[in-house]
C-alpha positions, 0 to 999 in steps of 0.5 A: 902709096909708096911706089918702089920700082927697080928699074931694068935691064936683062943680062945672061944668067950670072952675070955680075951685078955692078950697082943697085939703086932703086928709084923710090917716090911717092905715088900720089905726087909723082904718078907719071914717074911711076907709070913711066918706070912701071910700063918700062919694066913691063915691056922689058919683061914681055920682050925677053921674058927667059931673061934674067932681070936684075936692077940696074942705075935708076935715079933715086927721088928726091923728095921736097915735099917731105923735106919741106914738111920735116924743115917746118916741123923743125921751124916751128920748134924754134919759134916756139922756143924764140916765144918762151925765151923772148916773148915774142913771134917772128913776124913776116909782111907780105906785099901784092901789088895787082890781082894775079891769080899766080901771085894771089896763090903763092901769097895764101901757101906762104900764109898758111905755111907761117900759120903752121909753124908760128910766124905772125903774118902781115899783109898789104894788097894794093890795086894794080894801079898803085903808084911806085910811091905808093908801093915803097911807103908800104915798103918804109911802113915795114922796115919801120916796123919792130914786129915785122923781121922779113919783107916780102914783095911778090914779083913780077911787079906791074910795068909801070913799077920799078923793080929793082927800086921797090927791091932796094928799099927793102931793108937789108936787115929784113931782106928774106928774099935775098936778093938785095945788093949787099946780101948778093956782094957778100954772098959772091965775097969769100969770108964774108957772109949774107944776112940773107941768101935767095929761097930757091937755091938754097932750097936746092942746096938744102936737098943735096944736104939732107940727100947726103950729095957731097958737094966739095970736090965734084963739078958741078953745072948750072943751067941758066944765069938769073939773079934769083936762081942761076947766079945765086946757086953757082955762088953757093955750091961755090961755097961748098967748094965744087968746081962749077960752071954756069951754061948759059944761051951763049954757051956753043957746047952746053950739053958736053960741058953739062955731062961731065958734072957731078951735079947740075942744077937746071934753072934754064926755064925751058920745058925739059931742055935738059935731056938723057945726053945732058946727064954723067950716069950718077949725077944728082939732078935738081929740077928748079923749072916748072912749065906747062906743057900742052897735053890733051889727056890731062884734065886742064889740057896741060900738064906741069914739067920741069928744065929737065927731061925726067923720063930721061934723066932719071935713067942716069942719074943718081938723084933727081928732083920731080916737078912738081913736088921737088925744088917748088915747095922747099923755095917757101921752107926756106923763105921761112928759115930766113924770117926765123933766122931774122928774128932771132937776130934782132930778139938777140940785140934787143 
């Protein structure tokens, strides 16, 4: 069901409308924005029911369920394309080390997500007290390996491993996460060029593509500075030619700064830290956080919110991201586009 709600305001009979947007989501992924804007536009009509309602700024959903889908659909075509000319299939290895629920069902989505657009999938579980050795031979196996073009090792890694040793040992040619130091070091150089950029902000930058967002020009905000979003997305939009700036715990005026942008990506890992007064009326919002939020009423006594207050947010932006079905399942999508891409390189110089 399709949910396509005009958000509200009341104004004398006449008056001149400035702008229309409608906010328009799927039901079935984004229930709680729709009874949301739904009650919203009730309670306006039953206080002022001799009022003229007319639409008013609302945020447009962003939808990167669907955009995952239309990628993958796209994906599957050049596999299928890469099988003919080459007689070969991209192939990408997983690696899990331990038996975190989490991480075992992040494995099966990426899993079947290579099953439906062709790519062959290999894999290693290894018991939570595998040796750090033990890890990184698993790692060497792989980057020996001709029919495997993409590594991945599913994090977090248990305490006793090194990360940041398993992560470098990694192949940079087979690097799908990007987050190897020479993928990163390029990434930050200008004429230089990544063989591989991090899943989830080139997620992001792929919905403010595919919305029709223009980047170049316009301020932008990034709220958090990890390596795997943070950082990575600045450095992107960079690449886009937006004047960005990264607000970070020791930033003493970060909603100020936040609300002059023209885009904010919100990467804090804080549940709904980014609220209405962070917001410029217009901005596109893209929600990289997902936070379990304690609520009685749902069925698991928790439900799912992102970085940024979307009750809020969508009242003022232009675009925004839900969460859940947002930023989450274009992170697999582009895992995906990066294996494809490796592929393709190492058929060519076969």
């Amino acid at each position: 069901m399709n949910c396509t709600v005009h958000h509200t305001r009341l104004v004398p009979e006449g008056a001149r409308l400035e702008r229309q947007v409608h906010l328009r989501h799927n039901w079935a992924q984004n229930k709680a924005a729709c009874r949301f804007h739904q009650n919203r536009l009730k309670t306006i009509r039953q206080r002022h029911p001799g009022g003229v309602v007319v639409q008013a700024m609302s945020a447009e959903i962003i939808d990167g369920k669907a955009t995952a889908a239309t990628i993958r659909q796209e994906l599957k075509v050049e596999v299928d394309a890469l099988r003919e000319k080459y007689g070969k299939s991209p192939g990408l290895a997983v690696v899990l080390v331990g038996e975190r629920k989490d991480s075992q069902t992040y494995v099966r989505n990426k899993k079947k997500a290579c099953e439906e657009v062709g790519i062959v999938s290999y894999g290693t579980d290894l018991p939570e007290t595998a040796s750090q050795e033990e890890v990184l031979k698993v790692v060497e196996e792989y980057n020996a390996d001709p029919n495997v073009h993409g590594i991945l090792v599913q994090l977090p890694l248990p305490d006793h491993i090194d990360e940041q040793v398993i992560l470098d040992a990694i192949s940079i040619e087979k690097d799908v996460d990007g987050f190897h130091p020479l993928n990163i070091g390029c990434l930050a150089m200008r004429g230089r060029n990544p063989k591989f950029v991090p899943c989830t902000p080139k997620g992001c930058i792929e919905l403010l593509k595919r919305t029709g967002v223009e980047m170049a020009g316009k301020k932008a905000a990034v709220v958090g500075r990890s390596n795997i979003v943070g950082m990575p997305a600045a450095l992107l939009l960079q690449r886009e030619n937006a004047t960005v700036t990264i607000i970070h715990s020791r930033t003493p005026n970060g909603p100020e700064i936040c609300s002059s942008a023209d885009i904010v990506i919100a990467a804090c890992g804080k549940a709904e830290m980014v609220d209405g007064s962070w917001i410029k009326p217009g901005a596109a919002v893209i929600d990289v956080g997902i936070n379990a939020v304690d609520d009685p009423t749902a069925k698991r006594g928790y439900r799912l919110v992102g970085d940024v207050n979307f009750a809020e947010a969508s009242e003022k932006a232009s675009y925004i991201t839900p969460v859940p079905g947002g930023v989450g399942p274009m992170t697999i999508a582009m895992l995906l586009r990066n294996c494809v891409d490796g592929a393709e390189a190492a058929f060519s110089k076969a």
